[in-house]
PDB file as gemmi writes it, atoms N, CA and C in Angstrom:
CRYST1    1.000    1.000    1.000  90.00  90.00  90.00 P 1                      
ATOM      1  N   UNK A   1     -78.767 -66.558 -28.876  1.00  0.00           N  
ATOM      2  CA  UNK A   1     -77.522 -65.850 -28.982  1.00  0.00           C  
ATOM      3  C   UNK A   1     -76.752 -66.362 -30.205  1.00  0.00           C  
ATOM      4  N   UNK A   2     -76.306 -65.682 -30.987  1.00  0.00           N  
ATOM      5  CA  UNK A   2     -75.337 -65.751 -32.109  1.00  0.00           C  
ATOM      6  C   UNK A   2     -73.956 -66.138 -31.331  1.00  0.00           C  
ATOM      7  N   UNK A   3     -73.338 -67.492 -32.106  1.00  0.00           N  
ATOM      8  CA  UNK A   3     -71.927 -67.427 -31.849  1.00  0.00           C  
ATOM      9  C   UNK A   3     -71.479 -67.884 -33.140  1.00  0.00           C  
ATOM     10  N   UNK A   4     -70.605 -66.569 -33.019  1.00  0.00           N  
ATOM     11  CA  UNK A   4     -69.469 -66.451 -34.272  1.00  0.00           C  
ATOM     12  C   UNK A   4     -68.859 -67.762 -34.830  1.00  0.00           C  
ATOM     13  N   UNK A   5     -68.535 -68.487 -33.608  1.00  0.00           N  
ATOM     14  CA  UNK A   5     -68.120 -69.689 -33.690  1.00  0.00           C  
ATOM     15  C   UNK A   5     -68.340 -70.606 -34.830  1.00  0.00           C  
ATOM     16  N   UNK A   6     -69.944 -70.991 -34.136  1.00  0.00           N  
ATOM     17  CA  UNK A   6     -70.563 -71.728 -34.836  1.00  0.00           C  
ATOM     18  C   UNK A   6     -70.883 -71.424 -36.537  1.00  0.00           C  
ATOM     19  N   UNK A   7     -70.806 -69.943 -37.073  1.00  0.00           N  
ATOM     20  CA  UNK A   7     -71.153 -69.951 -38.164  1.00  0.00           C  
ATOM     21  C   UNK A   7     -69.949 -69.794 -38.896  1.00  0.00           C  
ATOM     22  N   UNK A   8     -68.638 -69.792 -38.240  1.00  0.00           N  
ATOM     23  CA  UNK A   8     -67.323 -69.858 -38.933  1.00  0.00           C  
ATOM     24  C   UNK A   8     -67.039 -71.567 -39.007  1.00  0.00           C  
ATOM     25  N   UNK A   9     -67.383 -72.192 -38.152  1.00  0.00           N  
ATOM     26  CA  UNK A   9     -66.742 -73.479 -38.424  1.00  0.00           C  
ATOM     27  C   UNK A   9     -67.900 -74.137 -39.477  1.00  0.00           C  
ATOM     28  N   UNK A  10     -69.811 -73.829 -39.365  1.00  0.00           N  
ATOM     29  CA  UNK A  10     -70.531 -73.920 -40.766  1.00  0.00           C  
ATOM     30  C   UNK A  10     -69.447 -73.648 -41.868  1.00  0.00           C  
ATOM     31  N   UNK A  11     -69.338 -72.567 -42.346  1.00  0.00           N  
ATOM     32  CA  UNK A  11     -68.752 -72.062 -43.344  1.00  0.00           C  
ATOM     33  C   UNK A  11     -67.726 -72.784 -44.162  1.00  0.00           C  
ATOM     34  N   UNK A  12     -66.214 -72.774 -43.176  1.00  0.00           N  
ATOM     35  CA  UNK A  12     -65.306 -73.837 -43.094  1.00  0.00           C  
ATOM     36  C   UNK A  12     -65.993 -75.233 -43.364  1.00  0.00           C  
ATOM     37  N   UNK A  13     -66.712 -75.929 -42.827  1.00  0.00           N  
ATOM     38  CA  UNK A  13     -67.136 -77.171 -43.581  1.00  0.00           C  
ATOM     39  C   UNK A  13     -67.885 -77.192 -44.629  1.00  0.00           C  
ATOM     40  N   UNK A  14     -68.954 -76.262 -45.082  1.00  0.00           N  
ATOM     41  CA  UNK A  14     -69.226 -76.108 -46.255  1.00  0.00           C  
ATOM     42  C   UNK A  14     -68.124 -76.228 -47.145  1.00  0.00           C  
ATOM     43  N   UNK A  15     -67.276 -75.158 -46.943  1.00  0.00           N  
ATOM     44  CA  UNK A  15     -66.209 -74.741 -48.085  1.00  0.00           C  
ATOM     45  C   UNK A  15     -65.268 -75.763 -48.453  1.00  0.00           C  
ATOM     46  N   UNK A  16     -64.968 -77.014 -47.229  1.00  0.00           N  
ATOM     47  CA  UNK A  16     -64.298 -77.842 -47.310  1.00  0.00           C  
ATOM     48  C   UNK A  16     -65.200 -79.156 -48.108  1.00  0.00           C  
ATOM     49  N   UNK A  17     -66.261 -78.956 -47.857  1.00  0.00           N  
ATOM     50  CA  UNK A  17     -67.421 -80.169 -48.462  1.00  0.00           C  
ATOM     51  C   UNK A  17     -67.376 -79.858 -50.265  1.00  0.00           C  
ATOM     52  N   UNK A  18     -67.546 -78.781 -50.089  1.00  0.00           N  
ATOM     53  CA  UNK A  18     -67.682 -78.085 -51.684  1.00  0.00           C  
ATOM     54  C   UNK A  18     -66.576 -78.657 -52.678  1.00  0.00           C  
ATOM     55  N   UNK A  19     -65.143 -78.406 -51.943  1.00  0.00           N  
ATOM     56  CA  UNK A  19     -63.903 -78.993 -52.644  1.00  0.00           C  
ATOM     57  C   UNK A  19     -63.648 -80.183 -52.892  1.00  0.00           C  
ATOM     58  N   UNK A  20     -64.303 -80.895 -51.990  1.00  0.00           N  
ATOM     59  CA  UNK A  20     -64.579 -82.393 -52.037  1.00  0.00           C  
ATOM     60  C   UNK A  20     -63.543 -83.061 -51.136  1.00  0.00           C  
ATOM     61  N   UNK A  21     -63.052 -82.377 -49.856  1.00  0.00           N  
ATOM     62  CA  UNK A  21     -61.962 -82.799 -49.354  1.00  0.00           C  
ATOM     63  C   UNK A  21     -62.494 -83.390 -48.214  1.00  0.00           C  
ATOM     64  N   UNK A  22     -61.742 -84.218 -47.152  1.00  0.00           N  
ATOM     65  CA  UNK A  22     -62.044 -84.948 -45.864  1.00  0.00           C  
ATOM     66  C   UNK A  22     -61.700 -83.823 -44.781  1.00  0.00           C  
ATOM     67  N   UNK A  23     -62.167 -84.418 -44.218  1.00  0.00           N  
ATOM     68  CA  UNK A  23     -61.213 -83.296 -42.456  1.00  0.00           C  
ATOM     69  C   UNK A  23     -60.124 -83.544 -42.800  1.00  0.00           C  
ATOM     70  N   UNK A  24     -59.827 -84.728 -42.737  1.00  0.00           N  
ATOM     71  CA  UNK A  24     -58.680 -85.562 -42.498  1.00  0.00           C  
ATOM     72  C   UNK A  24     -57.673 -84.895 -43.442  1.00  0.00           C  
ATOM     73  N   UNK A  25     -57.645 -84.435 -44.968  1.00  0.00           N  
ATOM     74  CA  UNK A  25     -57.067 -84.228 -45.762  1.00  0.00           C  
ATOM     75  C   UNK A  25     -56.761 -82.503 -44.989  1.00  0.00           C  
ATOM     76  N   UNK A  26     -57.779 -81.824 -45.161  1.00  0.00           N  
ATOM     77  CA  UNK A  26     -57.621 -80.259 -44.570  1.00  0.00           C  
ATOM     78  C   UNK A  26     -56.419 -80.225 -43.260  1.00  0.00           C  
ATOM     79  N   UNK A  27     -57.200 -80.974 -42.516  1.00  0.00           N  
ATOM     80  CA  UNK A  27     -56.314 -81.053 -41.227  1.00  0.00           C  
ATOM     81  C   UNK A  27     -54.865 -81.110 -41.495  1.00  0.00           C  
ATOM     82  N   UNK A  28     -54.351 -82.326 -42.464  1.00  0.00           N  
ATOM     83  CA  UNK A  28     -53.109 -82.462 -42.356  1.00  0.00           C  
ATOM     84  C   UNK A  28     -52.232 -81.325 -43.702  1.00  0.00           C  
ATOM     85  N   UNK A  29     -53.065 -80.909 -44.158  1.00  0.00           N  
ATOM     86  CA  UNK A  29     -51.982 -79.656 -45.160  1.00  0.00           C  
ATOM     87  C   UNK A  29     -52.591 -78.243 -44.389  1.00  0.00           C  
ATOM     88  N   UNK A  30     -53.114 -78.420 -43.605  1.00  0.00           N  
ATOM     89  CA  UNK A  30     -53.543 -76.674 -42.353  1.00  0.00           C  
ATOM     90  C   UNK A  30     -52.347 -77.449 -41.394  1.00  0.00           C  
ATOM     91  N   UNK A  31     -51.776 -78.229 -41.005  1.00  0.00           N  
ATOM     92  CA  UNK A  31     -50.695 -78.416 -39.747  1.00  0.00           C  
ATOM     93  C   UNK A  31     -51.792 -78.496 -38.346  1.00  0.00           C  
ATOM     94  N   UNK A  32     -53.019 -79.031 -38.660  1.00  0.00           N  
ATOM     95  CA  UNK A  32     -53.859 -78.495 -37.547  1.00  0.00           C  
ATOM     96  C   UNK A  32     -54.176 -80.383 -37.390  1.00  0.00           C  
ATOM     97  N   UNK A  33     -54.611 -80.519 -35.647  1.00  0.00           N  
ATOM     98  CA  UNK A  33     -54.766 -81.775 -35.624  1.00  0.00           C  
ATOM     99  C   UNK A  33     -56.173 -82.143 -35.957  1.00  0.00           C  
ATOM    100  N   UNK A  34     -56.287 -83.108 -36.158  1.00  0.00           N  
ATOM    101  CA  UNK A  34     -57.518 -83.780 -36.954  1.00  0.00           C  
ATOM    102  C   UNK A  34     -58.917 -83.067 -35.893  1.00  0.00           C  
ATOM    103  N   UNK A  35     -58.585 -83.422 -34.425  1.00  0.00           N  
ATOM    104  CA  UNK A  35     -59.570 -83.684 -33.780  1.00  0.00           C  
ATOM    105  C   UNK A  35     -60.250 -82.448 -33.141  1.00  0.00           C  
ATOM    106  N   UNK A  36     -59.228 -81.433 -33.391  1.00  0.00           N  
ATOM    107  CA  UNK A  36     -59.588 -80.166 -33.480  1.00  0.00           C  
ATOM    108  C   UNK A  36     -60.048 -79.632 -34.513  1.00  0.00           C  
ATOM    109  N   UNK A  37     -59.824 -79.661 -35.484  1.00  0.00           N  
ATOM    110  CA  UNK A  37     -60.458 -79.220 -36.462  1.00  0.00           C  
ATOM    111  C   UNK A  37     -61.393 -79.406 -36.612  1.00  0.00           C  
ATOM    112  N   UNK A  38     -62.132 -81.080 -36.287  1.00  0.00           N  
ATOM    113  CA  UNK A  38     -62.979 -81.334 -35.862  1.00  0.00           C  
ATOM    114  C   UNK A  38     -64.079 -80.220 -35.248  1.00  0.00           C  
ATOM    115  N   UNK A  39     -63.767 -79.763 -34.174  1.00  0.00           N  
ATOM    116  CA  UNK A  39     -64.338 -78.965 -33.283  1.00  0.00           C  
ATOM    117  C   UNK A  39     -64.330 -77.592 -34.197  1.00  0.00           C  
ATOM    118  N   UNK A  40     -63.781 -77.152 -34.503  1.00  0.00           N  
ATOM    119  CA  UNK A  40     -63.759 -75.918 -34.958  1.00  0.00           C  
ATOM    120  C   UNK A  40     -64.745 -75.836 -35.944  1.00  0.00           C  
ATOM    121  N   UNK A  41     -64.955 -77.281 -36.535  1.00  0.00           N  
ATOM    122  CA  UNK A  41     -65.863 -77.365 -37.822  1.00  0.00           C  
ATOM    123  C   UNK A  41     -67.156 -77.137 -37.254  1.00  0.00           C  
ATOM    124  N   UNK A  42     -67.490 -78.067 -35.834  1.00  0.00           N  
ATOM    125  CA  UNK A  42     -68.666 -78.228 -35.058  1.00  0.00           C  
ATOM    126  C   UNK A  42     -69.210 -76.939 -34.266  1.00  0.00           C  
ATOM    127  N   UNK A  43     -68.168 -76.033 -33.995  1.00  0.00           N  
ATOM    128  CA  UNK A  43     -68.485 -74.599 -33.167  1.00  0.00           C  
ATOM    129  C   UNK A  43     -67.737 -75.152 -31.931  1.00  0.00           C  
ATOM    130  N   UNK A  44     -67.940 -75.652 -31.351  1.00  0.00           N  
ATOM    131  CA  UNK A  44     -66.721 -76.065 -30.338  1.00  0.00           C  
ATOM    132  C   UNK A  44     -65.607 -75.638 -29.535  1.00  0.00           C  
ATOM    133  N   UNK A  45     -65.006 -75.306 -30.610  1.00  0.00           N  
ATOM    134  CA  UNK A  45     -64.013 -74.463 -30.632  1.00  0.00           C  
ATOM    135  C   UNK A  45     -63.473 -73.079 -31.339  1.00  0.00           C  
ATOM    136  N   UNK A  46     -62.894 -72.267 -30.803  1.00  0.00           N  
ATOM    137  CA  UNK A  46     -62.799 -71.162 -31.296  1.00  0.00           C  
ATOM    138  C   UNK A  46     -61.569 -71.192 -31.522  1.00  0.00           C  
ATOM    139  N   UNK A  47     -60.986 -70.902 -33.386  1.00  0.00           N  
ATOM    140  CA  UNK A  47     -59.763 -70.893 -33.638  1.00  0.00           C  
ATOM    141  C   UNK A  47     -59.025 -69.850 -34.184  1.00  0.00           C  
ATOM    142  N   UNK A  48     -57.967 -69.826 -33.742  1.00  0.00           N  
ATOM    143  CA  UNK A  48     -56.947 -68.770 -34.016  1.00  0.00           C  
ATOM    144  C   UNK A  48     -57.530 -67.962 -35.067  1.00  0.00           C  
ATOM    145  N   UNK A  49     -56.587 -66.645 -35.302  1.00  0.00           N  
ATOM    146  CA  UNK A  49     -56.391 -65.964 -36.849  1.00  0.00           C  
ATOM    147  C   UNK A  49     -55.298 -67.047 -37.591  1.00  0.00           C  
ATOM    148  N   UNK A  50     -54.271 -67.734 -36.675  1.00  0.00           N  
ATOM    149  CA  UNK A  50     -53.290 -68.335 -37.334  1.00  0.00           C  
ATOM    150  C   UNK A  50     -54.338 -69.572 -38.036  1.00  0.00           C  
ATOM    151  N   UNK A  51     -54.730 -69.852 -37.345  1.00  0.00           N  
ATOM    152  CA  UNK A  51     -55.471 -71.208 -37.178  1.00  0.00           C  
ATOM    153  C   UNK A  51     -56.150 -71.305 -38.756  1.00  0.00           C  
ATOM    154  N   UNK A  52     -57.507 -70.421 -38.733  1.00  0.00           N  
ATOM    155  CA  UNK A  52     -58.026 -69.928 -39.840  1.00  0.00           C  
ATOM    156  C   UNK A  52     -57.236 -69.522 -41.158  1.00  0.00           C  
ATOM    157  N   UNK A  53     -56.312 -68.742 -40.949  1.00  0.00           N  
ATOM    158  CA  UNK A  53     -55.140 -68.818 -41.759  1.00  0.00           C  
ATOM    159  C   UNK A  53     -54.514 -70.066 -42.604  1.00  0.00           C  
ATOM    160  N   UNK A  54     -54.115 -70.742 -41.577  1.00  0.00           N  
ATOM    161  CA  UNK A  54     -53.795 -72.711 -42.288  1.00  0.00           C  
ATOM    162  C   UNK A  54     -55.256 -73.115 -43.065  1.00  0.00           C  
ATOM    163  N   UNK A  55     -56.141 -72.994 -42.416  1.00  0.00           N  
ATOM    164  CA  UNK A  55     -56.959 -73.760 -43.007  1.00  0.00           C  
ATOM    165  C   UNK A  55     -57.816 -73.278 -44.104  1.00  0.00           C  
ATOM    166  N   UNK A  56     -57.662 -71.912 -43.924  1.00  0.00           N  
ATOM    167  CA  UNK A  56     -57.990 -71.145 -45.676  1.00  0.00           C  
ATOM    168  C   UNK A  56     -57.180 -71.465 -46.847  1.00  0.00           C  
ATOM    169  N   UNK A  57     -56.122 -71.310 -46.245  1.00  0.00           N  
ATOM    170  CA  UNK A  57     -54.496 -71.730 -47.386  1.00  0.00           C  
ATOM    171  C   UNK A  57     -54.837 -73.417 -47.758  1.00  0.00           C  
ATOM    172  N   UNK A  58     -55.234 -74.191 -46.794  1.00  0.00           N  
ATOM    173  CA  UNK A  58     -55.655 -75.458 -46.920  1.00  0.00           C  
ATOM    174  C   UNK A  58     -56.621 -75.986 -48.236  1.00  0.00           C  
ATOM    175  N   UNK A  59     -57.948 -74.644 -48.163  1.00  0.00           N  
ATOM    176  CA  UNK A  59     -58.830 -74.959 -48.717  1.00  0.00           C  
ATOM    177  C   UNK A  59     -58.566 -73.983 -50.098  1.00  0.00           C  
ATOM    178  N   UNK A  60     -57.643 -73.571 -50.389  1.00  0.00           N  
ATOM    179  CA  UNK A  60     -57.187 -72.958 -51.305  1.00  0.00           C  
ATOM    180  C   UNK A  60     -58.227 -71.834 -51.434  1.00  0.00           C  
ATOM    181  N   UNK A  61     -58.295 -71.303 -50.251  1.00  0.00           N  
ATOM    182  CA  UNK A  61     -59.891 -70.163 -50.551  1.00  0.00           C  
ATOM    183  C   UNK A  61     -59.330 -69.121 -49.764  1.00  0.00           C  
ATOM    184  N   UNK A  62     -58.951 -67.478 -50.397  1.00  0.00           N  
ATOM    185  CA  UNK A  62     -58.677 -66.467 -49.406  1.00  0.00           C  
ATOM    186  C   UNK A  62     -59.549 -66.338 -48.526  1.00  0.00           C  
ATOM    187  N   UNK A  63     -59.079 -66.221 -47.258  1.00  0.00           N  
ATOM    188  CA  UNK A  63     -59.239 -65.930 -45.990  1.00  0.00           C  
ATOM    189  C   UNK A  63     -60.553 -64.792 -45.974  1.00  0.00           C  
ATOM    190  N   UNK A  64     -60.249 -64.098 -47.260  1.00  0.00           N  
ATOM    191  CA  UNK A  64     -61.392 -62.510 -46.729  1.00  0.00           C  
ATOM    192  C   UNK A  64     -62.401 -63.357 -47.273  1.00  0.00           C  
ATOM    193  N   UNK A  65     -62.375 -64.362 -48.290  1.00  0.00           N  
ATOM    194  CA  UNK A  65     -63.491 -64.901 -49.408  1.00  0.00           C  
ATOM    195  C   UNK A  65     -64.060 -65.389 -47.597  1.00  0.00           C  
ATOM    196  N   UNK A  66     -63.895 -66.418 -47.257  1.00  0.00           N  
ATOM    197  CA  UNK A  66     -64.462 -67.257 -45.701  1.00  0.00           C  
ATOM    198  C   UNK A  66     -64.950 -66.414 -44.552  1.00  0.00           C  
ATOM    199  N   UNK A  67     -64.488 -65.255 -44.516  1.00  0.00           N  
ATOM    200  CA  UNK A  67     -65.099 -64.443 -43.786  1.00  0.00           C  
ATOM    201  C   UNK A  67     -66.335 -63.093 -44.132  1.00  0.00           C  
ATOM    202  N   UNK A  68     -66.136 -63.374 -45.283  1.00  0.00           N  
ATOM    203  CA  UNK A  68     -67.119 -62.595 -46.085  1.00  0.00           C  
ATOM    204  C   UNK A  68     -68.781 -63.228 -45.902  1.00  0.00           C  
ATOM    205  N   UNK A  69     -68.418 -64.866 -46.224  1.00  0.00           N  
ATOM    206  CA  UNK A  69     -69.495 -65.476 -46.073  1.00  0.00           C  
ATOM    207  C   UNK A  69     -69.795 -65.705 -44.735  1.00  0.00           C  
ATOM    208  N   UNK A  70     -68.715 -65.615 -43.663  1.00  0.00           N  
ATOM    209  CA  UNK A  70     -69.464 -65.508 -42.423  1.00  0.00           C  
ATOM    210  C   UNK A  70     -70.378 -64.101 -42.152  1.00  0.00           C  
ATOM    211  N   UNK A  71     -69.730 -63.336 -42.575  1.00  0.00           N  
ATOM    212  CA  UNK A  71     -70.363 -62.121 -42.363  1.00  0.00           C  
ATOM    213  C   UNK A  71     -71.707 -62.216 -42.863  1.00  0.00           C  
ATOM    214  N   UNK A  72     -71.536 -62.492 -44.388  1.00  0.00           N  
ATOM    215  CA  UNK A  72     -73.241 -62.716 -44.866  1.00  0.00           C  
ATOM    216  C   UNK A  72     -74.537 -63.299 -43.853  1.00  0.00           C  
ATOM    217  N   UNK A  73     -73.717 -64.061 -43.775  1.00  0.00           N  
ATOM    218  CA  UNK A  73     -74.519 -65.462 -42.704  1.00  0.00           C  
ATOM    219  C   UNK A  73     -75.088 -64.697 -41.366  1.00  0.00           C  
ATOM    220  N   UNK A  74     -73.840 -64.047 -40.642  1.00  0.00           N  
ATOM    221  CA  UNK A  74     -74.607 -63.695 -39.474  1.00  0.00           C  
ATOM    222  C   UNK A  74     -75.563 -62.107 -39.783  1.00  0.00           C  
ATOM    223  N   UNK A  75     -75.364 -61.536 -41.039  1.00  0.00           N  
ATOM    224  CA  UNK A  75     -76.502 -60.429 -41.304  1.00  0.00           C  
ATOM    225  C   UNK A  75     -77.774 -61.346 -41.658  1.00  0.00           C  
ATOM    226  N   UNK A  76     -77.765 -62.067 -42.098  1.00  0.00           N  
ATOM    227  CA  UNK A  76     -79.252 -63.181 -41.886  1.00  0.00           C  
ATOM    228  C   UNK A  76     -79.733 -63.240 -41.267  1.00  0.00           C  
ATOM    229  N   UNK A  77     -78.779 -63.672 -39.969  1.00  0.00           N  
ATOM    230  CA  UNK A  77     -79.276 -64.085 -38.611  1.00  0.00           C  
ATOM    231  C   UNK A  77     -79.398 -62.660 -37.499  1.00  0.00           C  
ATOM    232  N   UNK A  78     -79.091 -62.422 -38.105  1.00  0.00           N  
ATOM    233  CA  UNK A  78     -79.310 -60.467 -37.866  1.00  0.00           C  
ATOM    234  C   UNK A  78     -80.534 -59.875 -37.974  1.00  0.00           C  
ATOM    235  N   UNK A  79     -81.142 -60.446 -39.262  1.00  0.00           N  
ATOM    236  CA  UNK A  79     -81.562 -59.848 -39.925  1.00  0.00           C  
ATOM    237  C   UNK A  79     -81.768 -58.463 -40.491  1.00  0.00           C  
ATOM    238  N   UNK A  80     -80.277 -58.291 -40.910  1.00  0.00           N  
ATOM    239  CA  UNK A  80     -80.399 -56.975 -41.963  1.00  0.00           C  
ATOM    240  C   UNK A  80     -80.831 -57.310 -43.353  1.00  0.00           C  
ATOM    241  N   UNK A  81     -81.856 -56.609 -43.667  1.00  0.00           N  
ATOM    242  CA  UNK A  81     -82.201 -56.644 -44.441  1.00  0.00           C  
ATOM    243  C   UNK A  81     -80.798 -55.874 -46.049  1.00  0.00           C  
ATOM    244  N   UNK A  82     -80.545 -54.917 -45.859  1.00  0.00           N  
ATOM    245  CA  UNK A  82     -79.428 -54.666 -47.080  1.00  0.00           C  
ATOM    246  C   UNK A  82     -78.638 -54.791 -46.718  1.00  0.00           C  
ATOM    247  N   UNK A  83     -77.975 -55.798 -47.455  1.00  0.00           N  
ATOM    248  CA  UNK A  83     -76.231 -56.045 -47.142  1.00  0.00           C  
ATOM    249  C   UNK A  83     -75.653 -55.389 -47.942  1.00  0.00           C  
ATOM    250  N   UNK A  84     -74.240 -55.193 -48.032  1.00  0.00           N  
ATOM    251  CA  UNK A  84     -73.871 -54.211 -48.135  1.00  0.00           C  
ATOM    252  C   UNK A  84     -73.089 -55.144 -49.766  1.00  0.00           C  
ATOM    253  N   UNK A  85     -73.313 -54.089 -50.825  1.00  0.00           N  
ATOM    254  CA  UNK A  85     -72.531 -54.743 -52.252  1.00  0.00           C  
ATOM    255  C   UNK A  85     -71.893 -55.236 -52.067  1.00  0.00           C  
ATOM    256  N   UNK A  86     -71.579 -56.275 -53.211  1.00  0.00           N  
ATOM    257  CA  UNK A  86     -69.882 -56.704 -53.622  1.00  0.00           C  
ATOM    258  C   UNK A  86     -69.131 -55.539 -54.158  1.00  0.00           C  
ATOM    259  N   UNK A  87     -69.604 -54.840 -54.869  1.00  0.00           N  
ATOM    260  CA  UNK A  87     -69.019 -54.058 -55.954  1.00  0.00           C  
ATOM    261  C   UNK A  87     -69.079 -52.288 -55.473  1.00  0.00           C  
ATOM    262  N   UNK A  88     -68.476 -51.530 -56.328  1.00  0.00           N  
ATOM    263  CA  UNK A  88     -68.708 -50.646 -55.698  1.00  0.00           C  
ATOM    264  C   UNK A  88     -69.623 -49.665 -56.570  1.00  0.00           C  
ATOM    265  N   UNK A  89     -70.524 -48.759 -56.150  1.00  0.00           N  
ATOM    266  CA  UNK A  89     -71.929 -48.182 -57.177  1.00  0.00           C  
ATOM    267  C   UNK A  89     -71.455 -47.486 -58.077  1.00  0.00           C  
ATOM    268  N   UNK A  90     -71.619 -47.429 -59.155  1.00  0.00           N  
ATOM    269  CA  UNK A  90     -71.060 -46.445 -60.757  1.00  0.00           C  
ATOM    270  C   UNK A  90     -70.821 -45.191 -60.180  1.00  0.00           C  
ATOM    271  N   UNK A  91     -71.711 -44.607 -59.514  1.00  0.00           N  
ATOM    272  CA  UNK A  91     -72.137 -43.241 -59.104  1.00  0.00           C  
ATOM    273  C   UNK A  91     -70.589 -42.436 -58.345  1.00  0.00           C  
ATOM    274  N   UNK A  92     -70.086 -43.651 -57.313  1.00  0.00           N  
ATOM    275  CA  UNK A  92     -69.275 -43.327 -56.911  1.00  0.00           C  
ATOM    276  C   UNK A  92     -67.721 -43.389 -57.286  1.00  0.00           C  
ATOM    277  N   UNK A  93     -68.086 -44.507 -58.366  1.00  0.00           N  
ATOM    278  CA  UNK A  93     -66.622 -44.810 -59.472  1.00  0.00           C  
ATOM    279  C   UNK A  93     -66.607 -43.361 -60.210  1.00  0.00           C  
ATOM    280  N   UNK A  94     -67.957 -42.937 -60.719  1.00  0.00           N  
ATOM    281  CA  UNK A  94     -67.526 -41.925 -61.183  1.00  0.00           C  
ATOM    282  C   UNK A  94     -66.821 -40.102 -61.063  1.00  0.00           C  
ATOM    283  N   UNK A  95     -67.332 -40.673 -59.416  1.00  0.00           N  
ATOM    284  CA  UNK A  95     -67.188 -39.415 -59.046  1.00  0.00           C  
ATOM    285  C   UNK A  95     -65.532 -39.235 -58.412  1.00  0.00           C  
ATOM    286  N   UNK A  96     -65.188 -40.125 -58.157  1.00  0.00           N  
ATOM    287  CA  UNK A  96     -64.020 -40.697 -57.522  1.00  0.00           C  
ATOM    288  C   UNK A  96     -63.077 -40.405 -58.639  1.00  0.00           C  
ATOM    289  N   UNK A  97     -63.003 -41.140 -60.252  1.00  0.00           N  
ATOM    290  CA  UNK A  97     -62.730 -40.534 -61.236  1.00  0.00           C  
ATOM    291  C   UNK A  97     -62.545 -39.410 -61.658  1.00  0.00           C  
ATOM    292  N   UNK A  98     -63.999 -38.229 -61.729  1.00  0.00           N  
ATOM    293  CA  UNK A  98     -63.539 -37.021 -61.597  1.00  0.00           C  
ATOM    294  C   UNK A  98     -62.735 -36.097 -61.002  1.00  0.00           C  
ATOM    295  N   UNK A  99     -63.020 -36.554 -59.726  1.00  0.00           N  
ATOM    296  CA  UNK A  99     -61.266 -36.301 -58.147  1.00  0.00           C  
ATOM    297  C   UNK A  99     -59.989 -36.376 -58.926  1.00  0.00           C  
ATOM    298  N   UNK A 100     -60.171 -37.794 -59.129  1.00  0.00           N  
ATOM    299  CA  UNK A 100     -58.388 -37.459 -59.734  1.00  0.00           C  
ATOM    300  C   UNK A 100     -58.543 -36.794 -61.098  1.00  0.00           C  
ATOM    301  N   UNK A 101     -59.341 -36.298 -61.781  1.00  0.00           N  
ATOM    302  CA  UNK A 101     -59.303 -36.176 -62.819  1.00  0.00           C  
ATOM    303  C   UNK A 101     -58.926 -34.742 -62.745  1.00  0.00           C  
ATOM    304  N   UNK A 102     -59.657 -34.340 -61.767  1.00  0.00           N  
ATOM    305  CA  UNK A 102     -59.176 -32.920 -60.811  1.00  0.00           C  
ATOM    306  C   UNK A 102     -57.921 -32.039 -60.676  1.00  0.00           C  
ATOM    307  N   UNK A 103     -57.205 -33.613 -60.315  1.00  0.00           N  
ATOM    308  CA  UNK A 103     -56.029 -33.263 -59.666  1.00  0.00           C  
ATOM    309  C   UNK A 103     -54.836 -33.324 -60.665  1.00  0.00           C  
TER     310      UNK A 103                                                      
END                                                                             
């Protein structure tokens, strides 16, 4: 069974490892207590939108950027094979263009 959990609090410690920061440091500029965060990092626990919120602002990383990569993660574990772009296809920039070009 997939839990969301677990691949949001992965993520979150990646992202926090990457910056080069401690729990300890995250924890105390997210307003979140150490020992929870803890957990949240481990899957453990399941945390707020507020929660996630502090601790994106924490890691100086938008919120959609951290959930994007959860998303990636669990189409892996999904296994979908096409994920869906970053970007959006020429084909449809252009046609979208012509619309207003329309109007």
């Amino acid at each position: 069974m997939i839990l969301v959990r677990q691949e949001i609090g992965d993520v979150l410690r990646d992202f926090r490892l990457q910056k080069g920061r401690t729990l300890r440091q995250v924890a105390s500029r997210a307003s979140v207590a150490l020992g929870y965060l803890s957990e949240v990092e481990r899957g453990q626990k399941e945390a707020s939108s507020e929660i996630l919120a502090s601790v994106a602002e924490a890691l100086d990383t938008p919120i959609s950027v951290i959930m994007r990569e959860v998303g990636d993660r669990l189409a892996v574990i999904e296994g979908i094979d096409q994920v869906i772009p970053d970007t959006i296809p020429d084909e449809f920039v252009a046609a979208l263009d012509a619309d207003l070009v329309a109007r």
